[in-house]
C-alpha positions in Angstrom: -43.7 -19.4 67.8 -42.0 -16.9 69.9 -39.0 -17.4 72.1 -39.3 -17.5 75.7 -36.2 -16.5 77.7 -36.2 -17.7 81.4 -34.6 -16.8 84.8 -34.4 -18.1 88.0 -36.5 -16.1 90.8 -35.2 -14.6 92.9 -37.0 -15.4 96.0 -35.8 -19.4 96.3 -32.9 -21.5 97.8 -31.3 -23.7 95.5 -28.5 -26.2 96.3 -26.7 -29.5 93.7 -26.7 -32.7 95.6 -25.8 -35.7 93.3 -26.1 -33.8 89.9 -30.2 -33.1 90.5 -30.9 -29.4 91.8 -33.1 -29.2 95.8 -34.7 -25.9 94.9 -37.4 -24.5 97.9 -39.7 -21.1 96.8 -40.1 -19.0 99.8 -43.8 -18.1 98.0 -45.3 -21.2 100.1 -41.5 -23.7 101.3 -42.6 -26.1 98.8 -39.2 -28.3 97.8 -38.8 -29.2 94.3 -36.3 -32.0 93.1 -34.9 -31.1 89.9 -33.8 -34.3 87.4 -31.0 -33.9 85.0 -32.5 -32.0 82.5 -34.5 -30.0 85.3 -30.9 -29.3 85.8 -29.7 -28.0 82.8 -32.4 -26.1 82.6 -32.3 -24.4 86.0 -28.4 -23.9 85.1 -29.2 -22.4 82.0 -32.2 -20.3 83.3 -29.9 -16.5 82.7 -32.6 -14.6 81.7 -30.7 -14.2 78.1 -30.7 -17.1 76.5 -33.6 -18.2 74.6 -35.2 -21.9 75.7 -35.1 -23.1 72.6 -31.0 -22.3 72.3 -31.3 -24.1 75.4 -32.9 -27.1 74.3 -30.8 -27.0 71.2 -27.6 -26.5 72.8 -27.2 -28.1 75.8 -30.5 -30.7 76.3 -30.1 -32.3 72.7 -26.4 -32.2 72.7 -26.5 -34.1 76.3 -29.6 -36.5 75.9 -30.8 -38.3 72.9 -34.2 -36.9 72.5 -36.1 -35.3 69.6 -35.9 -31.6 69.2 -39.2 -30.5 69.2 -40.2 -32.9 72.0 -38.0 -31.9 74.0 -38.9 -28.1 73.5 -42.9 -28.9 74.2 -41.3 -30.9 77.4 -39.0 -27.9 78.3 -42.0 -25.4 77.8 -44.4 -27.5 79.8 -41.8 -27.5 82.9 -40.9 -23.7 82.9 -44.3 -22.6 83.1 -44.9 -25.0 85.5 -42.0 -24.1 87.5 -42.7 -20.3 87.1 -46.4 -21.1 88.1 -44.5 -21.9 91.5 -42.3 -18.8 91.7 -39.4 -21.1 90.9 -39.1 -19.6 87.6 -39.6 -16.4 85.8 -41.1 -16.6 82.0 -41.0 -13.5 79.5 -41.3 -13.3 76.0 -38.3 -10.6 75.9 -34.7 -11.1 77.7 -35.0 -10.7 81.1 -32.8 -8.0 83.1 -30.7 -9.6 86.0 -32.3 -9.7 89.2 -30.6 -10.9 92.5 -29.8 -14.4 91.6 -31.2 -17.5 93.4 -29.1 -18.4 96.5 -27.3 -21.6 95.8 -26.2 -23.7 98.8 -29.3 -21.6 100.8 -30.6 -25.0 101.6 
């Protein structure tokens, strides 16, 4: 399997309220409520890092959860996320855009 690398889009608002990330696309002002792990991955999403050194490093080092679960969970919620404009997917590193506005919100 390939690695992905993810990175936030550039076109959203993002703001932390309680630990879980508010994040709206300006695609179509659709809100998504980001969970913990949503979290860490939205935190994480630098364009550099692999997912799966995310998952490794930072999702199974936080939560007890199996590895590879937790990388078909992690893959199933970027591309659903990017599928929204939240997220942007590539097979290759991704070269830093504008990042997301935090606190937009």
């Amino acid at each position: 399997m390939s690695s992905l690398f993810i990175a936030r889009a550039a076109e959203v608002a993002a703001r932390s309220l309680d630990g879980e990330m508010m994040i709206m696309s300006a695609r179509d002002s659709t809100l998504f409520t980001l969970n913990p792990v949503g979290t860490l991955i939205w935190q994480s999403a630098d364009g550099s890092t692999p997912l799966t050194e995310i998952v490794e490093r930072k999702i199974c080092a936080e939560f007890a959860v199996d590895p590879e679960e937790a990388l078909n969970d992690a893959e199933g919620f970027v591309n659903d996320l990017a599928s929204h404009g939240i997220l942007v997917v590539s097979g290759a590193p991704i070269s830093p855009a504008k990042p997301a506005q935090e606190g937009a919100l």
